[in-house]
ZALUM-899946 format. One line per field, with one value per residue (C-alpha): residue number from 1; residue in three letters; z, y, x. Coordinates in Angstrom, 3 decimals, decimal comma, padded with zeros to 6 digits. Example, Ala and Ser with C-alpha at 12.3 -4.5 7.8 and 13.67 -1.06 7.14 Angstrom:
! ZALUM-899946
nr = c(1|2)
rest = c(Ala|Ser)
w = c(007,800|007,140)
v = c(-004,500|-001,060)
u = c(012,300|013,670)
//
This chain:
! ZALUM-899946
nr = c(1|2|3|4|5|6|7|8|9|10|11|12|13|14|15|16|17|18|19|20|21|22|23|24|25|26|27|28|29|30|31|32|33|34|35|36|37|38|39|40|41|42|43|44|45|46|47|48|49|50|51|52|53|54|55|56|57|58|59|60|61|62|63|64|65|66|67|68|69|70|71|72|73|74|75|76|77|78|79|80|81|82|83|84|85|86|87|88|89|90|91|92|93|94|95|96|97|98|99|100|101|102|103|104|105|106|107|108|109|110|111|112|113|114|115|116|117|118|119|120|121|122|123|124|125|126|127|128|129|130|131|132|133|134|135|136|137|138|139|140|141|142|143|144|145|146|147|148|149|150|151|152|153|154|155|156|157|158|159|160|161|162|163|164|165|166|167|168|169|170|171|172|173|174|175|176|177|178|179|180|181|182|183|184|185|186)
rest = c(Unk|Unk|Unk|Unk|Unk|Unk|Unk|Unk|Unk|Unk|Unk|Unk|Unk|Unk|Unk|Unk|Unk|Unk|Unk|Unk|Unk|Unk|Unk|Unk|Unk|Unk|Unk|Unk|Unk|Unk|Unk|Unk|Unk|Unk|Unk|Unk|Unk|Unk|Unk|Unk|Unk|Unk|Unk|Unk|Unk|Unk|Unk|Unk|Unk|Unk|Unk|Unk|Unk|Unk|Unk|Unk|Unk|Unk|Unk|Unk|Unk|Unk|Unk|Unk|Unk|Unk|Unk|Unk|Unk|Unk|Unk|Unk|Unk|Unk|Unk|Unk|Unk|Unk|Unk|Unk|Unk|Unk|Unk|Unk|Unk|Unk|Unk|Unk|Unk|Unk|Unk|Unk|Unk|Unk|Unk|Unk|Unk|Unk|Unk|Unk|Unk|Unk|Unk|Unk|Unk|Unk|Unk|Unk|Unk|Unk|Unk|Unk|Unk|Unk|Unk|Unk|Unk|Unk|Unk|Unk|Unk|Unk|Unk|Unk|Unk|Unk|Unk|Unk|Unk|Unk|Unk|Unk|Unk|Unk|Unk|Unk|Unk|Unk|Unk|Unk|Unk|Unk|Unk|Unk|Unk|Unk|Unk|Unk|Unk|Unk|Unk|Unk|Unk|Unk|Unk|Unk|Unk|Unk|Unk|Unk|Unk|Unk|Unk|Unk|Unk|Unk|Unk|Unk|Unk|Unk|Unk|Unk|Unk|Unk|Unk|Unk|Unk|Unk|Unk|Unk|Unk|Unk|Unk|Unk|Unk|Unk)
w = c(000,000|000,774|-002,511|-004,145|-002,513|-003,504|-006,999|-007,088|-005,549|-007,955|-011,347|-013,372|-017,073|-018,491|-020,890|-021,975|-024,374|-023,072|-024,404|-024,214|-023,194|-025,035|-021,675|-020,402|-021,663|-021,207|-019,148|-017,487|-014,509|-013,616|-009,877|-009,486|-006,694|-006,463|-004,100|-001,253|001,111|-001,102|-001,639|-003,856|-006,545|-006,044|-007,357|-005,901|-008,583|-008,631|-006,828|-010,530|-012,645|-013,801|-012,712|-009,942|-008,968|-005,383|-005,253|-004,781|-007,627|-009,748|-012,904|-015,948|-017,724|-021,140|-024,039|-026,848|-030,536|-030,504|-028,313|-029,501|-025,865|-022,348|-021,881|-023,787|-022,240|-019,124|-020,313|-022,098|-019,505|-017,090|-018,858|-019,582|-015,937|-013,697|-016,719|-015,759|-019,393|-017,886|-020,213|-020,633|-019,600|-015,979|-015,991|-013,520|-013,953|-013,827|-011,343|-011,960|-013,354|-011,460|-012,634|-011,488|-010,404|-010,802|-014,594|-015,746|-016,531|-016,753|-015,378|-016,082|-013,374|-014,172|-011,930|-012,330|-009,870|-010,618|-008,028|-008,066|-009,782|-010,844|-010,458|-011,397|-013,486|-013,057|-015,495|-015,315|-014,104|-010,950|-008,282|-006,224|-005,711|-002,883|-002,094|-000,002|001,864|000,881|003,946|006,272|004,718|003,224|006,962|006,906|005,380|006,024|004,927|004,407|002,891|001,924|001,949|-000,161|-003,031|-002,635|-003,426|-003,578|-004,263|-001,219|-000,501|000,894|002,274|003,218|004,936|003,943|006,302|005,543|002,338|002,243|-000,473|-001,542|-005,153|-007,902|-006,372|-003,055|-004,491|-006,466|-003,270|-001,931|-004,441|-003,449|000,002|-000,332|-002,759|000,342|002,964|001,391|001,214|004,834|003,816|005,335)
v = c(000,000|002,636|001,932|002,316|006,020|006,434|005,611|007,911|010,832|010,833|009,946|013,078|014,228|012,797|014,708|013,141|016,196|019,307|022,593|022,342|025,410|024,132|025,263|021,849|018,264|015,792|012,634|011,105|008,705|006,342|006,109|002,481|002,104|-001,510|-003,739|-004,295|-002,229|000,559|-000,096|002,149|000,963|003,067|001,946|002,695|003,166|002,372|004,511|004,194|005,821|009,443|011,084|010,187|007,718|006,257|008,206|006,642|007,755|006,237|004,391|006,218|008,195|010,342|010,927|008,978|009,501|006,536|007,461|009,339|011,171|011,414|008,393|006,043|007,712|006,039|002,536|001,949|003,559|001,171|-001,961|-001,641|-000,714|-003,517|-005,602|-004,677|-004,512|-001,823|-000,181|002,941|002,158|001,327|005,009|007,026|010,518|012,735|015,268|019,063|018,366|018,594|019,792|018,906|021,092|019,806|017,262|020,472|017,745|018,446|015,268|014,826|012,027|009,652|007,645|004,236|001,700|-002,052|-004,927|-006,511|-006,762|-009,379|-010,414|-007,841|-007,840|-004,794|-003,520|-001,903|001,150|-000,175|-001,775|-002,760|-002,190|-000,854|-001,726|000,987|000,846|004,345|005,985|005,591|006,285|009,688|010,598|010,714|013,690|016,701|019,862|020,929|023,935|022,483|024,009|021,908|022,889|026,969|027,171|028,911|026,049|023,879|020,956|017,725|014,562|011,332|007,993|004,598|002,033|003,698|005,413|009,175|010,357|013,616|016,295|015,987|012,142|013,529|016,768|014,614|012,571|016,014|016,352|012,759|013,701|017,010|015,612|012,715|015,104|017,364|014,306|012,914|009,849|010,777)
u = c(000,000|002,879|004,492|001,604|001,308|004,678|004,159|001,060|003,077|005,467|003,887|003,928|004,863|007,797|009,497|012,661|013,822|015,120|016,471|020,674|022,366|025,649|027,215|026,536|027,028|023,762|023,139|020,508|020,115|017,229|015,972|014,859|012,555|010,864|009,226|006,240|008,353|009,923|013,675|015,718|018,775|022,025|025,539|028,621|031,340|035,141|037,472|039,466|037,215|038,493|035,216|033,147|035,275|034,318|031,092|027,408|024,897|022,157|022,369|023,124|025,097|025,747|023,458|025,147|024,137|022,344|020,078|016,712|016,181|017,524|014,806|016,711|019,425|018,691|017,632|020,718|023,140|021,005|021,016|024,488|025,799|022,875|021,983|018,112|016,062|013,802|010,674|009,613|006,026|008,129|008,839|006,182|008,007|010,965|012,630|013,290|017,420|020,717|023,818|026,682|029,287|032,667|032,471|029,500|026,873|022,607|020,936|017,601|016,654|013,593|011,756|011,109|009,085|009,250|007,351|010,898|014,340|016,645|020,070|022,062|024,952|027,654|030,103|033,430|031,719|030,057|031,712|029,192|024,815|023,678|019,690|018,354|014,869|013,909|011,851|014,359|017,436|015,443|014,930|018,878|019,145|021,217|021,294|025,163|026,798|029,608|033,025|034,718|032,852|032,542|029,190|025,865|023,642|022,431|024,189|022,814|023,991|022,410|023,924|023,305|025,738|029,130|028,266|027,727|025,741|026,314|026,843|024,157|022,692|021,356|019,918|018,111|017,236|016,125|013,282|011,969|012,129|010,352|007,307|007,044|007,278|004,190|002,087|003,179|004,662|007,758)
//
């Protein structure tokens, strides 16, 4: 029953084109949530990869000329980095985008909600999956302005075990939290 308010909550438009800037380069991510008791999909990637190395974030990645929209965007970057063949009629809705501050990436995010997912298969970009019940670790969040990164924009964090969550992954986090917050589900 709570997923199902979840899923209601945060089923809106989704509109996989939007209007580049050039000042930016594209990407998209997919937030996974699935199951009775809400969990949510998040990857942690190797400390060896040139950007992001080491950090927790969501499946996805950049838009590739093969791709027709930030949708399929998502679906590829996702089926090639968890092996999940995910459809776009699993896709409830989309977040407001993040950028990122340090590689200058827009993310649109989308949301998908499955009953269940498979064994998952990672590639060279994730080292490990990390399967997060979602209420609780959203009631970890704190609200940080961050020193490292010198900047205006509100920085978050959240906590899952050992792994701090942080940059573009838990401002998108933030938006979940807020839509759950207004309907007192969190």
């Amino acid at each position: 029953m709570i997923r199902e308010k979840i899923q209601t909550v945060l089923t809106n438009e989704v509109n996989p084109k939007i209007l580049n800037d050039g000042k930016n380069k594209l990407a998209s991510v997919l937030i996974i949530i699935y199951g009775d008791k809400p969990e949510i999909l998040m990857t942690k990637k190797p400390i060896t990869l040139t950007q992001h190395g080491g950090e927790i974030s969501f499946p996805g990645g950049k838009i590739s000329e093969i791709d027709g929209d930030l949708l399929d965007t998502a679906l590829r970057e996702t089926k090639e980095e968890t092996g999940l063949e995910i459809s776009r009629s699993d896709i409830v809705g989309q977040l407001k985008q993040v950028i990122t501050l340090n590689s200058g990436f827009t993310i649109v995010p989308f949301i998908c909600m499955l009953d269940s997912i498979g064994h998952l298969v990672p590639n060279s970009e994730v080292e490990s999956f990390l399967h997060i019940p979602l209420l609780p670790f959203l009631g970890t969040l704190e609200n940080d302005l961050d020193p490292k990164h010198n900047s205006i924009q509100e920085m978050y964090t959240y906590t899952f075990e050992k792994n701090l969550i942080w940059g573009a992954s838990a401002r998108m986090l933030k938006q979940i939290t807020d839509i759950l917050k207004n309907e007192d589900l969190i």
